[in-house]
BARO-979800 format. One record per residue (C-alpha): residue in three letters; x, y, z. Coordinates in Angstrom, 2 decimals, m for minus. Each point is the difference from the previous one (the first is absolute). Example, Ala and Ser with C-alpha at 12.3 -4.5 7.8 and 13.67 -1.06 7.14 Angstrom:
<rs>
<res ALA xx 12.30 yy m4.50 zz 7.80>
<res SER xx 1.37 yy 3.44 zz m0.66>
</rs>
This chain:
<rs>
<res UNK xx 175.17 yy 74.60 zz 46.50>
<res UNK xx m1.89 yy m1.03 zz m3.17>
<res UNK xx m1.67 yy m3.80 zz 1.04>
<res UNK xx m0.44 yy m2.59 zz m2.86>
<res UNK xx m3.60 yy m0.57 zz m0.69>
<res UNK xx m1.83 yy m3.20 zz 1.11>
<res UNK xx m0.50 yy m2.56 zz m2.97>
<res UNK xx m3.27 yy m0.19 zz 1.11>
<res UNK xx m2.81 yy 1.71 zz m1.72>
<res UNK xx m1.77 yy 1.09 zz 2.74>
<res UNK xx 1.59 yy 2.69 zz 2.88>
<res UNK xx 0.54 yy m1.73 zz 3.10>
<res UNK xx m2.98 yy m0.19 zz 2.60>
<res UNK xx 2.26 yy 1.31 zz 2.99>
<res UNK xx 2.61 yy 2.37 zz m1.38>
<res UNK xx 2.42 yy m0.50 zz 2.86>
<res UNK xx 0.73 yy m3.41 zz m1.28>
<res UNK xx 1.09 yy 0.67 zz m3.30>
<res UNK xx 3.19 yy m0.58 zz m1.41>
<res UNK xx 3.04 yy 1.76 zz 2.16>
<res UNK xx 3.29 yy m1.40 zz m1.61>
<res UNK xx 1.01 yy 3.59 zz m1.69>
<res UNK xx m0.32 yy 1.75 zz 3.29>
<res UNK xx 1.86 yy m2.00 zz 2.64>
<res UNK xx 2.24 yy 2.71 zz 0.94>
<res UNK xx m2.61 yy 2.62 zz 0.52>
<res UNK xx m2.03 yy m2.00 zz 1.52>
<res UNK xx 3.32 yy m0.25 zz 2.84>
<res UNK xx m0.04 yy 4.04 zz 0.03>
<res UNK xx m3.47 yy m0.08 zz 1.76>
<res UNK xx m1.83 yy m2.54 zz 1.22>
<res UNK xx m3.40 yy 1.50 zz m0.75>
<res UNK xx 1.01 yy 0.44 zz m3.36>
<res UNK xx m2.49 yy m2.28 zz m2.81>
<res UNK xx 0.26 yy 0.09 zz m3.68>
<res UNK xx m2.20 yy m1.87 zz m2.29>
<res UNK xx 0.12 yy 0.07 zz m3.63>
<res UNK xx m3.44 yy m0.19 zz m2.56>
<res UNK xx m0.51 yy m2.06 zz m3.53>
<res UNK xx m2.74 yy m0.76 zz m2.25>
<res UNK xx m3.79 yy m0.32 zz 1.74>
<res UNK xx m2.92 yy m1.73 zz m1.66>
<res UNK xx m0.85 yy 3.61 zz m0.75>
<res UNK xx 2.64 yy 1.83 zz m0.98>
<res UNK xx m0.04 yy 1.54 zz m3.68>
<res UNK xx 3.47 yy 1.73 zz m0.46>
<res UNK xx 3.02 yy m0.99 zz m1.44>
<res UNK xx 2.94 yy 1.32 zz m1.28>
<res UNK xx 0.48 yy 0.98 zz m3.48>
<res UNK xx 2.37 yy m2.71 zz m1.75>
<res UNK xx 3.49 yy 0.37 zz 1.36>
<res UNK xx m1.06 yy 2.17 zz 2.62>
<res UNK xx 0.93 yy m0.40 zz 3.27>
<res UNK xx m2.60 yy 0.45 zz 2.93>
<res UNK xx m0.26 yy 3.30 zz 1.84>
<res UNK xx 1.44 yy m0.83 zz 3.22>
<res UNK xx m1.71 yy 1.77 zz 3.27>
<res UNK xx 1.28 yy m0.11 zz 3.36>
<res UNK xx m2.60 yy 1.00 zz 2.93>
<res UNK xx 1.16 yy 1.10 zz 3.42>
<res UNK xx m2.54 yy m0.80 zz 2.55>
<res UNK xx 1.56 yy 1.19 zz 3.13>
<res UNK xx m3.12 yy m0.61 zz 2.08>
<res UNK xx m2.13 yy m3.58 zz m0.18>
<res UNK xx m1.91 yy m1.02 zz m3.01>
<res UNK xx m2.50 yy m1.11 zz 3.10>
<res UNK xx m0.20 yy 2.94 zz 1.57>
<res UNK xx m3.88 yy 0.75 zz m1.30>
<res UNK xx 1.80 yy 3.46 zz m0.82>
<res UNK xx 1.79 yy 1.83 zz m2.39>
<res UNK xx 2.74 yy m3.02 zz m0.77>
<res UNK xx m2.81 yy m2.53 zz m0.66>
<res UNK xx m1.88 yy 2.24 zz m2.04>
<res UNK xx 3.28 yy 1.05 zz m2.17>
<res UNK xx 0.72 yy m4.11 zz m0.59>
<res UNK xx m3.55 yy m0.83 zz m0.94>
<res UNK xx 1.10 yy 2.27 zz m2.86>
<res UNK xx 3.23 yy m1.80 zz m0.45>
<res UNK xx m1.79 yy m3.64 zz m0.02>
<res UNK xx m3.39 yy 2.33 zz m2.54>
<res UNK xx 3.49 yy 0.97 zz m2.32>
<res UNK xx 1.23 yy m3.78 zz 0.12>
<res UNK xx m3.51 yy m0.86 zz m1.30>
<res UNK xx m0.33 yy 2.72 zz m2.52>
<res UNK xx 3.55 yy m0.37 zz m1.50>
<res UNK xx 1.24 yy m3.46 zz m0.07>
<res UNK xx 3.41 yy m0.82 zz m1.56>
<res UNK xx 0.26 yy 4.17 zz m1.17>
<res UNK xx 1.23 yy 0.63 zz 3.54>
<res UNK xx 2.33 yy m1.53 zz 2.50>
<res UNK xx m0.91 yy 0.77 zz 3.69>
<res UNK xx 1.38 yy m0.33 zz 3.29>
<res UNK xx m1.05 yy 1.97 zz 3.55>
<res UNK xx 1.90 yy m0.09 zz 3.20>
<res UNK xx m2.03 yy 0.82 zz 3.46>
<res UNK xx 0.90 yy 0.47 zz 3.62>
<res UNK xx 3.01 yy 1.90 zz 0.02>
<res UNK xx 1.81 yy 1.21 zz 2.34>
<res UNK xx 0.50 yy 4.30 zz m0.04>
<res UNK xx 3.72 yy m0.25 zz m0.38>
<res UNK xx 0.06 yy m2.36 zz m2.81>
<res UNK xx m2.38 yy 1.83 zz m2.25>
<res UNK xx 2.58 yy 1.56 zz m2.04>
<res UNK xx 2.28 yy m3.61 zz m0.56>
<res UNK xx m3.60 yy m1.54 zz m0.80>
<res UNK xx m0.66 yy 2.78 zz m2.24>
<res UNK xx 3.58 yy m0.49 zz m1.86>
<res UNK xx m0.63 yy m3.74 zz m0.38>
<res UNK xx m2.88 yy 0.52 zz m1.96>
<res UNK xx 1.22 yy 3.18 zz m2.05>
<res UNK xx 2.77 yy m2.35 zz m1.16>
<res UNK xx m2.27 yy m2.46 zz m1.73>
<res UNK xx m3.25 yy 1.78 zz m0.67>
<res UNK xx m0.97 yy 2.44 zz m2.39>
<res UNK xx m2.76 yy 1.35 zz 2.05>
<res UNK xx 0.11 yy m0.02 zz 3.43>
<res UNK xx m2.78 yy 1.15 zz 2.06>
<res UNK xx 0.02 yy 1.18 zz 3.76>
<res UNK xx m3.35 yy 0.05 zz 2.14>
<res UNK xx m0.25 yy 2.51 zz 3.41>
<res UNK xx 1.80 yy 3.36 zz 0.34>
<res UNK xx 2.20 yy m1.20 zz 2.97>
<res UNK xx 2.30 yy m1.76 zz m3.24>
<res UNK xx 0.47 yy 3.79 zz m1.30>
<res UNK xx 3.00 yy 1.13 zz 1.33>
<res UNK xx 2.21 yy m3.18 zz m1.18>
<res UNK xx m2.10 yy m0.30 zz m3.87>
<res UNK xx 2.03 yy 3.57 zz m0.55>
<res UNK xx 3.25 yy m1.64 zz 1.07>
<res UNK xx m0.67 yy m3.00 zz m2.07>
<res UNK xx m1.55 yy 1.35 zz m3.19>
<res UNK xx 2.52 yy 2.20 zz m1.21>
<res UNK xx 2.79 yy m3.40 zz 0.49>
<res UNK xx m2.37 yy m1.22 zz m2.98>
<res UNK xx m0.95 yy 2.39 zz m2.60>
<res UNK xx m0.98 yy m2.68 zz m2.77>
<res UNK xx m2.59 yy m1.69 zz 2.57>
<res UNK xx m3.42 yy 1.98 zz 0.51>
<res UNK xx m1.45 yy 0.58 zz 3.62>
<res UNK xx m3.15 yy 0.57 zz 1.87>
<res UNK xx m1.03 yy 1.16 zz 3.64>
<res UNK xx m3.58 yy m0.80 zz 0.51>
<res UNK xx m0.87 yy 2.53 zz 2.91>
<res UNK xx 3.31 yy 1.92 zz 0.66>
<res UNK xx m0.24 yy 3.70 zz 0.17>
<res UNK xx m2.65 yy 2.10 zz m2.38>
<res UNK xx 2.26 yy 2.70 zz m0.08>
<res UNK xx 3.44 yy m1.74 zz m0.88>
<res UNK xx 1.60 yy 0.68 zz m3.31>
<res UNK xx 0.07 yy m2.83 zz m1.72>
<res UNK xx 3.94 yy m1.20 zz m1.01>
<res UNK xx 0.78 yy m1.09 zz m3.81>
<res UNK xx m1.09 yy m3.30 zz 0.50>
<res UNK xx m2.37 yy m0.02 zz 3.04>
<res UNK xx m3.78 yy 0.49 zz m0.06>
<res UNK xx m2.35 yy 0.59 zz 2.58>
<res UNK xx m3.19 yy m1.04 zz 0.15>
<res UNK xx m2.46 yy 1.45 zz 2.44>
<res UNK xx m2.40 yy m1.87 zz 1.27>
<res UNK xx m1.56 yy 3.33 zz 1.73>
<res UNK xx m1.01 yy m1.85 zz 3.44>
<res UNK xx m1.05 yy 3.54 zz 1.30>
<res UNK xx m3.02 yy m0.04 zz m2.21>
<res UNK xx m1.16 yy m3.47 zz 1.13>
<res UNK xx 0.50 yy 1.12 zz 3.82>
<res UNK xx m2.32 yy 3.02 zz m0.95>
<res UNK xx m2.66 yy m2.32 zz m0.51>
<res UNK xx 1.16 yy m1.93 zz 3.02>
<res UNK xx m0.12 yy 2.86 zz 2.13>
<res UNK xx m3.70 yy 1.17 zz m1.24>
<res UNK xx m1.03 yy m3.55 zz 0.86>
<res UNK xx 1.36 yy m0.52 zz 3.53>
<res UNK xx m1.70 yy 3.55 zz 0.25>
<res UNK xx m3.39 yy m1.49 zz m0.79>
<res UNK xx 0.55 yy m3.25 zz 1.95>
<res UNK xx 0.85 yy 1.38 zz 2.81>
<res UNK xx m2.15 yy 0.46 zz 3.27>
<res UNK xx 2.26 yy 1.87 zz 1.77>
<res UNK xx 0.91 yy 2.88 zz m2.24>
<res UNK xx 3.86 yy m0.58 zz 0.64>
<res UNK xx 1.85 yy m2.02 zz m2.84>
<res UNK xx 3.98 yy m1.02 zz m0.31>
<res UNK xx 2.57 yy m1.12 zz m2.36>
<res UNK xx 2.90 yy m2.40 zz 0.56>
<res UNK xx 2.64 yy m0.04 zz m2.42>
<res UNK xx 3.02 yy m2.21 zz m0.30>
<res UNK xx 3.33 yy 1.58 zz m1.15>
<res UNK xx 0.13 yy 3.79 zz 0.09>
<res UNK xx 0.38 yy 0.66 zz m3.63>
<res UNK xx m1.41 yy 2.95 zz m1.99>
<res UNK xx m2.61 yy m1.99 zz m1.57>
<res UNK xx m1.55 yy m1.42 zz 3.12>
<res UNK xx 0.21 yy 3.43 zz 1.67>
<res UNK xx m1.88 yy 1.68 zz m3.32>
<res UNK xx m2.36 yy m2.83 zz 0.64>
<res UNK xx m0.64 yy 0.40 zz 3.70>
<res UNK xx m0.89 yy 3.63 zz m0.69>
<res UNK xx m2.49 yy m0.83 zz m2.58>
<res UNK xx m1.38 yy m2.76 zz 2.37>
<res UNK xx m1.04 yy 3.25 zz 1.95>
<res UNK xx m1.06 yy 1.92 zz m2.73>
<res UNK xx m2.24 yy m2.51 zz m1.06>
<res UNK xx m1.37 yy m0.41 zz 3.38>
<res UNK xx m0.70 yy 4.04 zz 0.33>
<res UNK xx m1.80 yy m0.52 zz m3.44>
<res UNK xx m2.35 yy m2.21 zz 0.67>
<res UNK xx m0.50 yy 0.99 zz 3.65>
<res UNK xx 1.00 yy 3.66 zz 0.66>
<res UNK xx 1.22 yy m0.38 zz 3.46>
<res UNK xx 1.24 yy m3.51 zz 0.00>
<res UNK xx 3.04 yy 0.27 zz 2.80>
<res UNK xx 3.36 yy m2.08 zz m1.55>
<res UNK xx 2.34 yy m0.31 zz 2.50>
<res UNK xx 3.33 yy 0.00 zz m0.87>
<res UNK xx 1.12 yy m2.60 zz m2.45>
<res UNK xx 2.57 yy m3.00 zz 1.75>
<res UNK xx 3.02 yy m1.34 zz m2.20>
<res UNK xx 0.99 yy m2.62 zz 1.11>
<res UNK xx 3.61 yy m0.81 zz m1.18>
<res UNK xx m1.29 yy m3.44 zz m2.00>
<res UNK xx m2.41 yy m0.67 zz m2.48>
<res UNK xx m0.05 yy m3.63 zz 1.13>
<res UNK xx 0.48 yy m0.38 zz 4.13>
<res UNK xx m4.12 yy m1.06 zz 1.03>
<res UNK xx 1.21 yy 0.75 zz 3.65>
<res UNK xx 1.32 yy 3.34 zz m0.35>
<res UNK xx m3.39 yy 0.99 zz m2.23>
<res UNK xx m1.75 yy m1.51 zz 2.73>
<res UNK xx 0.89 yy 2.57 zz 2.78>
<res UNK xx m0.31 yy 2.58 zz m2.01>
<res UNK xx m3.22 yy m1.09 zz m0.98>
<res UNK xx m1.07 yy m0.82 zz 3.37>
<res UNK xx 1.46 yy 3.96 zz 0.96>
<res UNK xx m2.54 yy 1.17 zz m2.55>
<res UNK xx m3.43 yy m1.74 zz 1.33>
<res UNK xx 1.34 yy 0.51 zz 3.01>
<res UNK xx m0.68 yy 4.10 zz m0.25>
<res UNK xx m3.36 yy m0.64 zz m1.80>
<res UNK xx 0.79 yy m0.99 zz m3.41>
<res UNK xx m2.40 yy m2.27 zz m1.32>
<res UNK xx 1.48 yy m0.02 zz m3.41>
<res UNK xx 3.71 yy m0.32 zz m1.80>
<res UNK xx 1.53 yy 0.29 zz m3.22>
<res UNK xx 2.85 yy m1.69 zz m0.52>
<res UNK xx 3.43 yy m0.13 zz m2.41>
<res UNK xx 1.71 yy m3.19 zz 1.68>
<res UNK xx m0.27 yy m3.21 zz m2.20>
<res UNK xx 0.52 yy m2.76 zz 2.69>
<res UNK xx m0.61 yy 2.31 zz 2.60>
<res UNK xx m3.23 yy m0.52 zz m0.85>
<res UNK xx m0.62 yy m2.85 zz 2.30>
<res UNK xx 1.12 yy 1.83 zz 2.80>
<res UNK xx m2.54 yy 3.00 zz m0.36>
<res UNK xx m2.58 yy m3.13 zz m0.76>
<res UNK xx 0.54 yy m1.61 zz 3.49>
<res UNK xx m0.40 yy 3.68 zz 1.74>
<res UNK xx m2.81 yy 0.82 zz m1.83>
<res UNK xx m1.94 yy m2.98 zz 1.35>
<res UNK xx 1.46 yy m0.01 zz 3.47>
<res UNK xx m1.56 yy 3.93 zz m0.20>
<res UNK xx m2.94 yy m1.36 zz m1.86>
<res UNK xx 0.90 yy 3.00 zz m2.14>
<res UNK xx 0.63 yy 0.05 zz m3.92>
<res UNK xx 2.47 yy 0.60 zz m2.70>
<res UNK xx 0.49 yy 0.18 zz m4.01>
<res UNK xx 1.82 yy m2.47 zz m2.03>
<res UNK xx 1.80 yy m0.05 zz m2.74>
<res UNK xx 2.14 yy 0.06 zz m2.10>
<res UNK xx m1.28 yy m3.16 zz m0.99>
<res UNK xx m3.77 yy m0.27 zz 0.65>
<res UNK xx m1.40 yy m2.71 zz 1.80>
<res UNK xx m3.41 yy m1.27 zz 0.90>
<res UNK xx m2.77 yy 2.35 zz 1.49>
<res UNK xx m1.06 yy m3.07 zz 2.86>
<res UNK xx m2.68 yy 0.80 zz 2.64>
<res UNK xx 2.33 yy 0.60 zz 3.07>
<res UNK xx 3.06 yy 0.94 zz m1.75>
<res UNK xx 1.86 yy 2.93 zz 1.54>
<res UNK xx 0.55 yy 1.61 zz m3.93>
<res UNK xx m2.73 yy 2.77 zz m1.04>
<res UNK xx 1.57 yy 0.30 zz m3.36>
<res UNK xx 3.25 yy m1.12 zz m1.88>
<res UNK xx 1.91 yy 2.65 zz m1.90>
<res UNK xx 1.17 yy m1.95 zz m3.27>
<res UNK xx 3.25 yy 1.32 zz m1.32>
<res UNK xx 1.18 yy m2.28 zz m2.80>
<res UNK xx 3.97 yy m0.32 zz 0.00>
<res UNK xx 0.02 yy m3.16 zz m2.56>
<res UNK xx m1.60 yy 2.36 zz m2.62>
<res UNK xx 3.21 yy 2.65 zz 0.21>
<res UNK xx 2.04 yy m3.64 zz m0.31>
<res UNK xx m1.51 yy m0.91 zz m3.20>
<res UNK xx m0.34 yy 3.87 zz m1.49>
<res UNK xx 4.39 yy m0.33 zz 0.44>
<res UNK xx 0.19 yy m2.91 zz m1.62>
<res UNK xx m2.27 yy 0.81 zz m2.96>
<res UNK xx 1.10 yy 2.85 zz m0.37>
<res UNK xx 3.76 yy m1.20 zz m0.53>
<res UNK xx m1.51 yy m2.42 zz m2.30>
<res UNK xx m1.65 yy 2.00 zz m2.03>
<res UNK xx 2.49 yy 2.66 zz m0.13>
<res UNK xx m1.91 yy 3.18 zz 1.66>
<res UNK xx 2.08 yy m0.32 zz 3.55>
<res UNK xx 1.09 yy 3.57 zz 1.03>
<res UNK xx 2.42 yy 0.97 zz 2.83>
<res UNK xx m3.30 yy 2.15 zz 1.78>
<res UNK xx m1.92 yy 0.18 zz 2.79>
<res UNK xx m3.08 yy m1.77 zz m0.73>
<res UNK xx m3.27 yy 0.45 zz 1.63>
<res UNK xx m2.62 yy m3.01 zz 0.81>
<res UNK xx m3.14 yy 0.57 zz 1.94>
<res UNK xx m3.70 yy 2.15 zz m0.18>
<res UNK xx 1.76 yy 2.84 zz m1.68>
<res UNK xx 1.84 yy m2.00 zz m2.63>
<res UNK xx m1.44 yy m2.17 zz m3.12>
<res UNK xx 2.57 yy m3.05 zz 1.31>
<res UNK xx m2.10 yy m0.44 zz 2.92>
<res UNK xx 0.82 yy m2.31 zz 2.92>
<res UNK xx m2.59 yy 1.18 zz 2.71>
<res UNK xx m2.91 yy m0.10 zz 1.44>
<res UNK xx m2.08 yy m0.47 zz 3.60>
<res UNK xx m1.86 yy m3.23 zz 0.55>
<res UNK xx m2.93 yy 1.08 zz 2.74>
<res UNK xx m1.67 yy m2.77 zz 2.40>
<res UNK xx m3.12 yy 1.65 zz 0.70>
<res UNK xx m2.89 yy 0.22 zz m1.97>
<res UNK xx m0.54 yy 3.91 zz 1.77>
<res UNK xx m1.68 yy 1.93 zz m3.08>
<res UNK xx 1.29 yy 3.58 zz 1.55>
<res UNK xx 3.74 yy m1.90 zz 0.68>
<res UNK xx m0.10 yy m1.32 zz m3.81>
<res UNK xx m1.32 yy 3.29 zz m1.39>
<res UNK xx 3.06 yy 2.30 zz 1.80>
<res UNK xx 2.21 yy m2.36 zz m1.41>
<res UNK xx m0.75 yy m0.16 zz m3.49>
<res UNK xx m0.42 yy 3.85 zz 0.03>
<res UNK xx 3.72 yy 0.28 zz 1.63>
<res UNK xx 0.93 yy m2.47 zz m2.13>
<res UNK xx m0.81 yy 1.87 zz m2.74>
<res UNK xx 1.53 yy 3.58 zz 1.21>
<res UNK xx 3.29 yy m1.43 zz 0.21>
<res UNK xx m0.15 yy m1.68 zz m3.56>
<res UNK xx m0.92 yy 3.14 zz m1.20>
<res UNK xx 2.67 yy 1.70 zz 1.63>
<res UNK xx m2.98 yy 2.08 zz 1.36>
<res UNK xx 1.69 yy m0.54 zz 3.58>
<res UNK xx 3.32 yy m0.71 zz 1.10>
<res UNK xx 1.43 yy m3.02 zz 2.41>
<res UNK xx 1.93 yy 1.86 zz 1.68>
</rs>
């Protein structure tokens, strides 16, 4: 699955049109299925040491790298390592794939990468098939399960969503006019369960008798229409705020939330704070920065088979809450939650 570099100096300006030829036959496995490979930019400082061949990554996107969510986010880091490293590392990412060809995709890349990296818990169960059929290839899960034990040559890296949906939940709190608060979530995985609890105990934080109804998972990070109705469920029982874990689905919870005239948090991918915009807030969870702590740290030689915390409560960071309101009170119950759960003061969940 490794893709020959572009000649060209400079990474393509749509990724999706970049050189295929190597992959033909994957590409016939699943039509969904894009790989691009990354050279040289303008800006890139790295290369190899003389005779040395380039680290080779492989990136498994299974979600969109459009999805203003946690697959975009993951190959902004991707394109940031491109940048950074030049001609010291080969790269290649494949998104939209199908749920039963996760663990071919995954083998396809193991056999020609020395890294491979796999973004969104959901890829779990088939990374532990696949990583043990390759022991001299290193592997990392970017938010799999904080309490799996990590295998000889697979890492996980925790990108700790619960503690950004802590600060969700104490903002929705704060926003909201009707005291009553929800959470949609997309697949039901142990992270975005951990997170929907500390979306509430965020909420009862900030606003001791917030009311969070029960959180909705909707099968899908990335199906607008099913977020939709369950969005539209929520306002529809007084909810005047959500929090949300469903990349794409984002657009579905949008449309609700203005058909309601109601409002929701964004994230993980902040976007603009515009006068009439549904989004009070946009929780900021960087994925791309866990993409380019792998790859560094196989290149410099410190990569451990661990779990690996990002977030408030570790110095790797990766998160933080963007607020659209200028509220003094709102900003000042923020920074001093912020704080708490940096400190370790407080627990997410």
């Amino acid at each position: 699955m490794r893709s020959t570099r572009p000649a060209a100096p400079s990474r393509p300006t749509d990724p999706r049109r970049s050189r295929r030829t190597a992959v033909g036959a994957f590409l016939a496995v699943s039509g969904l299925v894009v790989l691009t490979a990354c050279g040289t930019t303008a800006e890139a400082e790295d290369t190899p040491a003389d005779g040395a061949e380039p680290l080779t990554v492989g990136v498994f996107l299974p979600g969109s790298t459009s999805d203003t969510g946690f697959m975009e986010s993951a190959h902004l880091g991707y394109e940031r390592v491109a940048a950074e490293h030049g001609d010291a590392v080969e790269l290649s990412f494949v998104e939209e794939v199908a749920a039963a060809d996760y663990e071919q995709t995954l083998q396809r890349f193991a056999s020609t990468s020395d890294l491979v990296i796999s973004v969104g818990g959901q890829t779990d169960a088939d990374l532990r098939k696949v990583a043990p059929q390759f022991p001299d290839v290193k592997f990392v899960e970017i938010g799999g399960p904080a309490d799996a034990e990590p295998l000889d040559n697979l890492a996980y890296y925790d990108p700790q969503q619960a503690e950004a949906e802590y600060l969700s939940g104490a903002v929705a709190a704060l926003s909201s006019e009707t005291g009553k608060v929800g959470f949609i979530g997309g697949v039901e995985l142990p992270a975005i369960v951990n997170a929907s609890v500390a979306f509430a105990n965020g909420a009862e934080a900030a606003v001791p008798g917030t009311e969070v109804v029960t959180p909705q998972y909707i099968g899908d990070f990335n199906d607008p229409a099913k977020a939709k109705q369950a969005a539209a469920a929520n306002y529809g029982v007084g909810v005047d705020v959500i929090g949300q874990i469903v990349n794409l689905g984002k657009q579905g919870i949008e449309q609700a939330a203005q058909d309601a005239d109601a409002s929701m948090i964004g994230g993980p991918i902040p976007g603009e704070c515009v006068e009439g915009s549904p989004y009070v807030g946009y929780v900021r969870t960087d994925i791309g920065t866990e993409v380019e702590h792998a790859v560094q740290s196989v290149l410099d030689g410190t990569w451990e088979a661990a779990q690996v915390p990002f977030g408030l409560t570790s110095d790797l960071g990766g998160t933080e809450f963007v607020l659209c309101t200028d509220d003094p009170e709102t900003a000042a119950t923020l920074d001093e939650l912020t704080a708490a759960l940096a400190s370790g003061e407080v627990a997410a969940y």
